[in-house]
C-alpha positions in Angstrom: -25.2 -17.6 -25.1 -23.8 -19.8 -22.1 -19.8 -20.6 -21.9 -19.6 -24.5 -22.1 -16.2 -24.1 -20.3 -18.0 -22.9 -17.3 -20.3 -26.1 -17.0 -17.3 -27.8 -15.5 -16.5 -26.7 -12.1 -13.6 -28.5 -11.1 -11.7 -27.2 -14.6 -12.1 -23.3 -13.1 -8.8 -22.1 -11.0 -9.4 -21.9 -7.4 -10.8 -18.3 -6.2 -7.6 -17.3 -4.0 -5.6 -17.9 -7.6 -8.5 -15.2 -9.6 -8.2 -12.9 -6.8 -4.6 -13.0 -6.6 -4.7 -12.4 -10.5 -7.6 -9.9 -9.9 -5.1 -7.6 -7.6 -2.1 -8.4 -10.0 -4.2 -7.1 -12.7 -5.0 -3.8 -10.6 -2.1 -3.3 -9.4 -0.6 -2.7 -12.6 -3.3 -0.6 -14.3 -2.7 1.9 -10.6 1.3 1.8 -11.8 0.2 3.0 -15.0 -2.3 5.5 -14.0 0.4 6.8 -11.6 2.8 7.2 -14.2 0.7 8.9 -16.5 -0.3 11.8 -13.5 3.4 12.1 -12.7 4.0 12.4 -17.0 1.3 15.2 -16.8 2.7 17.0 -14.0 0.2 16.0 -11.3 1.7 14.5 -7.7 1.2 11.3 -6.7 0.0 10.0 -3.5 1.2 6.7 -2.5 -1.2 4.3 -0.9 0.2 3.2 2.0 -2.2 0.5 2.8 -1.6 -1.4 -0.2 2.2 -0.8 0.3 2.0 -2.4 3.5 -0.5 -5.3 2.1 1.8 -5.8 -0.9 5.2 -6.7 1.9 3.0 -8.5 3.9 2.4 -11.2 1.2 
């Protein structure tokens, strides 16, 4: 079963909007993960790269 909705290219988003949306998405499931080790006692490394990524956009 093939998605009519994809037949039309120029009605998709641009790919630097789904990635930014992909990382948005990601981002937030990490947050949640993190809080749920920190809930359960566990420590919490934070990921310096993506903390420097995230200020430099």
């Amino acid at each position: 079963m093939k998605d009519p909705a994809l037949d039309d290219a120029d009605s998709l988003l641009p790919p630097e909007v789904i990635a930014q949306e992909i990382v948005e998405d990601l981002q937030a499931a990490l947050d949640e993960f993190a809080a749920i080790a920190e809930a359960l006692g566990g420590e919490v490394k934070p990921d310096t790269d993506a903390e420097t990524a995230a200020v430099e956009s």
